[in-house]
FIZATOR-254862 format. One record per residue (C-alpha): residue number from 1; residue in three letters; x, y, z. Coordinates in steps of 0.2 Angstrom, whole numbers, plus 5000, padded with zeros to 4 digits. Layout:
REM residues N
+-----+---------+------+------+------+
| num | residuo |    u |    v |    w |
+-----+---------+------+------+------+
| NUM |     Ala |    X |    Y |    Z |
...
+-----+---------+------+------+------+
REM end
This chain:
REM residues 145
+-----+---------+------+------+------+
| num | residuo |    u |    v |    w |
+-----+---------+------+------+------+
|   1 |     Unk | 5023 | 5009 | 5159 |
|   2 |     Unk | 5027 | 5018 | 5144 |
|   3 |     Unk | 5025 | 5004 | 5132 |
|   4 |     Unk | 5008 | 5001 | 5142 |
|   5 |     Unk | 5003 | 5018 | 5138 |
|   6 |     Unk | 5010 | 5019 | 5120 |
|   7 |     Unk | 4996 | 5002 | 5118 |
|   8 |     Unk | 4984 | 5011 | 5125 |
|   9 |     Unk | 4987 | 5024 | 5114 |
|  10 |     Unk | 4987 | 5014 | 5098 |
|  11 |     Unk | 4971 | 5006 | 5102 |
|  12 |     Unk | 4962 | 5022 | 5105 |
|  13 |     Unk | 4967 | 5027 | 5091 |
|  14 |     Unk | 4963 | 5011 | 5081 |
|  15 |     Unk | 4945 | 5012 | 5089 |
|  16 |     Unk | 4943 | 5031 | 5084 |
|  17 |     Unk | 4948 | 5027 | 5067 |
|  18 |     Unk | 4936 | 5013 | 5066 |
|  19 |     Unk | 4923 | 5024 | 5070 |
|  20 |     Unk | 4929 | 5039 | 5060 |
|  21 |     Unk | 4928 | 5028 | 5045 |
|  22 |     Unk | 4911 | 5023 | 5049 |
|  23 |     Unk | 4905 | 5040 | 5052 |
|  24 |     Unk | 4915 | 5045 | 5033 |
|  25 |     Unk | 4906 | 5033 | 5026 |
|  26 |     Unk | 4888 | 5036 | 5032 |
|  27 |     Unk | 4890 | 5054 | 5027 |
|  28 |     Unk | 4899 | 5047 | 5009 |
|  29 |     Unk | 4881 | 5040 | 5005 |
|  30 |     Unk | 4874 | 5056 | 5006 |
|  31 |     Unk | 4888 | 5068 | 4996 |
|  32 |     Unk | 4887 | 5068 | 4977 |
|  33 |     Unk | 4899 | 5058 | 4967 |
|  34 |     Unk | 4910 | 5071 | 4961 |
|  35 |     Unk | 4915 | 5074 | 4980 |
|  36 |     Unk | 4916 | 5055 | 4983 |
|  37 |     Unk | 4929 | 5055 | 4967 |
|  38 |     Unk | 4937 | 5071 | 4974 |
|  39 |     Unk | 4937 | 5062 | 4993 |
|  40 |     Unk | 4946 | 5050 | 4984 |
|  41 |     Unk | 4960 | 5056 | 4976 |
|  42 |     Unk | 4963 | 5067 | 4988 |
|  43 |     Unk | 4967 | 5053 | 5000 |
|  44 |     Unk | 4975 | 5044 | 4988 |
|  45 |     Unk | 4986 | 5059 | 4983 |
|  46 |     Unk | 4987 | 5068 | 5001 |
|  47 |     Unk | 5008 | 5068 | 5002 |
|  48 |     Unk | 5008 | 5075 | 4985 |
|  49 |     Unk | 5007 | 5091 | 4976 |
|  50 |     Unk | 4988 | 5092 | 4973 |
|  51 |     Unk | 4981 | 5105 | 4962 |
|  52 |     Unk | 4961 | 5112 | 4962 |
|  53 |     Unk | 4962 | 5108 | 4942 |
|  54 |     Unk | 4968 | 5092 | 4945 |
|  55 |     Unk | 4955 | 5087 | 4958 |
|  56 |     Unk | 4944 | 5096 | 4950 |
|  57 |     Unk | 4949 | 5083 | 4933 |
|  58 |     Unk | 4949 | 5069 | 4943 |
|  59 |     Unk | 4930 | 5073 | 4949 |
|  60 |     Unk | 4925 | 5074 | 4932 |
|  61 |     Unk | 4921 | 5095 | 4935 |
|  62 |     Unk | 4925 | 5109 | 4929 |
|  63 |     Unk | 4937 | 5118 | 4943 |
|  64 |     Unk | 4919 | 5130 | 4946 |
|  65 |     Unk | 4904 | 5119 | 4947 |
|  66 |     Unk | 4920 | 5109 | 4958 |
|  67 |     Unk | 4922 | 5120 | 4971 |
|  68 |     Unk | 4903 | 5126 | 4972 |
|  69 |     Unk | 4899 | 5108 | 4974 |
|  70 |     Unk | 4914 | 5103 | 4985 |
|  71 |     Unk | 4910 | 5116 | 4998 |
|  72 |     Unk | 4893 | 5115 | 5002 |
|  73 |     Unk | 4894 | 5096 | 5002 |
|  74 |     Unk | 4911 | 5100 | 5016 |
|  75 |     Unk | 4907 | 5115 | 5022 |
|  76 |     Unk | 4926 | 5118 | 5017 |
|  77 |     Unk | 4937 | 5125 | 5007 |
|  78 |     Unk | 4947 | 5113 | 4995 |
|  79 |     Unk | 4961 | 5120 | 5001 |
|  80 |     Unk | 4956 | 5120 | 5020 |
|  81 |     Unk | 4951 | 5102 | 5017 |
|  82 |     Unk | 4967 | 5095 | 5012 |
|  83 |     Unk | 4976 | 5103 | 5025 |
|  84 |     Unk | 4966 | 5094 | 5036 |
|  85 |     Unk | 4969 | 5078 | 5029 |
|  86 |     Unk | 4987 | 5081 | 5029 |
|  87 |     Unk | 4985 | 5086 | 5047 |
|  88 |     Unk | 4977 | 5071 | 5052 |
|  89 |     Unk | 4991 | 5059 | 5046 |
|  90 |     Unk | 5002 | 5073 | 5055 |
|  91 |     Unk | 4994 | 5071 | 5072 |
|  92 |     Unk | 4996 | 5051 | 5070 |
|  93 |     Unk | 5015 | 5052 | 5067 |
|  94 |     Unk | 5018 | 5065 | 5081 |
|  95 |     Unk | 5014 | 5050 | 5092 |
|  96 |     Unk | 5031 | 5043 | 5087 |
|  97 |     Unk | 5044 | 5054 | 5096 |
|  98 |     Unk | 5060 | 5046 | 5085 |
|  99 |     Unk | 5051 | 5055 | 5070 |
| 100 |     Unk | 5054 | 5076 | 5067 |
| 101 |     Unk | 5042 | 5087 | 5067 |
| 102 |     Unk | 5049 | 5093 | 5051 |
| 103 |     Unk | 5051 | 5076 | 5042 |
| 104 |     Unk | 5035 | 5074 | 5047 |
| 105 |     Unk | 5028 | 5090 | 5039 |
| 106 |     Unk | 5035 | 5087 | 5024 |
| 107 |     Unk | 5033 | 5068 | 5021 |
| 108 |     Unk | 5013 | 5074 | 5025 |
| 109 |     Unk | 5013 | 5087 | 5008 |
| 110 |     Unk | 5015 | 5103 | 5019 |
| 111 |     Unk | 5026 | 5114 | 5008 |
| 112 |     Unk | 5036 | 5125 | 5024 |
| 113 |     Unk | 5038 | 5119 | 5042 |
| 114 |     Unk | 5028 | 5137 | 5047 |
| 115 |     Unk | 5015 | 5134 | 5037 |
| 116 |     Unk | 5015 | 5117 | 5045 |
| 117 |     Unk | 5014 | 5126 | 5060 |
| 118 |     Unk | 5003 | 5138 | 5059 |
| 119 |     Unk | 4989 | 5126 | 5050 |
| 120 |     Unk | 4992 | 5115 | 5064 |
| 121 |     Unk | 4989 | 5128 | 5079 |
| 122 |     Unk | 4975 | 5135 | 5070 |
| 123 |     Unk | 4967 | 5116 | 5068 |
| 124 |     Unk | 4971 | 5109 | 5084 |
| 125 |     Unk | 4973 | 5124 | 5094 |
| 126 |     Unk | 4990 | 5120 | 5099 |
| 127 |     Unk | 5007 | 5117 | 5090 |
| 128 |     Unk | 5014 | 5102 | 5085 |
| 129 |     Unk | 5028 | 5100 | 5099 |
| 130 |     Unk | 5013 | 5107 | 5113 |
| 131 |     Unk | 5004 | 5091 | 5103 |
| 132 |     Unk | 5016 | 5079 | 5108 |
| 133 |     Unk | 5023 | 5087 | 5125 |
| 134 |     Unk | 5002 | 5083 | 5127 |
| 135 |     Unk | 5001 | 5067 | 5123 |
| 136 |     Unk | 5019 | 5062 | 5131 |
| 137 |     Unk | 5012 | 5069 | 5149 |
| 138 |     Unk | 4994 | 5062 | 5147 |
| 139 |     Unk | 4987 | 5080 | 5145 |
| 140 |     Unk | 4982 | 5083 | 5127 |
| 141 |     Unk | 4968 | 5094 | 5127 |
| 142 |     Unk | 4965 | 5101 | 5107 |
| 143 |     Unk | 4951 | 5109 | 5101 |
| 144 |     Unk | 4945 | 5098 | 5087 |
| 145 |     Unk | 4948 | 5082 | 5080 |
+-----+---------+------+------+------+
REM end
């Protein structure tokens, strides 16, 4: 039954990230290069140390016309939106329970375990052991994805 539902689980989430990515990319056509370039490197850099100047560099802006540009195209924050990146690849290793919820903070680039924490509840709407105590029991109910 469990690896049934561990299957079940992986193809869910193979199908929503299928979807995801196509969803990504139809809004990509439409968002201005700079925040394609920044999209980019942001996803390529995500379990590093990343910097507004050098996202900012790597988008070919300077750090001002970055964020303006950044933010309307996102309706986010930078910083906002690379904690939800990081978030995202969090949420897919809590589905592995032979992994810590601290390893997995910090391999994702989250600096302290509580402000893993805290970005996590705030996000999801629950914390990251509520996440998986969710997911284990069939239950997860969070509040965006």
């Amino acid at each position: 039954k469990y690896n049934a539902t561990v299957r079940l689980l992986a193809f869910f989430a193979d199908q929503l990230s299928a979807l995801s990515n196509q969803l990504m990319t139809e809004k990509n056509n439409a968002e201005p290069p700079l925040v394609l370039k920044a999209r980019e490197y942001i996803g390529k850099h995500k379990n590093e140390e990343l910097s507004l100047a050098d996202v900012a560099k790597a988008a070919g802006a300077s750090v001002f016309h970055f964020c303006k540009v950044f933010h309307k195209a996102t309706g986010l924050k930078f910083t906002d939106y690379v904690a939800r990146v990081r978030l995202e690849d969090a949420r897919n290793r809590l589905l592995n329970p032979n992994l810590r919820i601290s390893e997995i903070a910090y391999d994702v680039g989250f600096q302290s375990l509580t402000q893993f924490n805290r970005t996590f509840k705030r996000v999801f709407g629950q914390s990251p052991s509520e996440f998986r105590q969710h997911v284990a029991t069939g239950k997860r109910t969070s509040k965006a994805a």
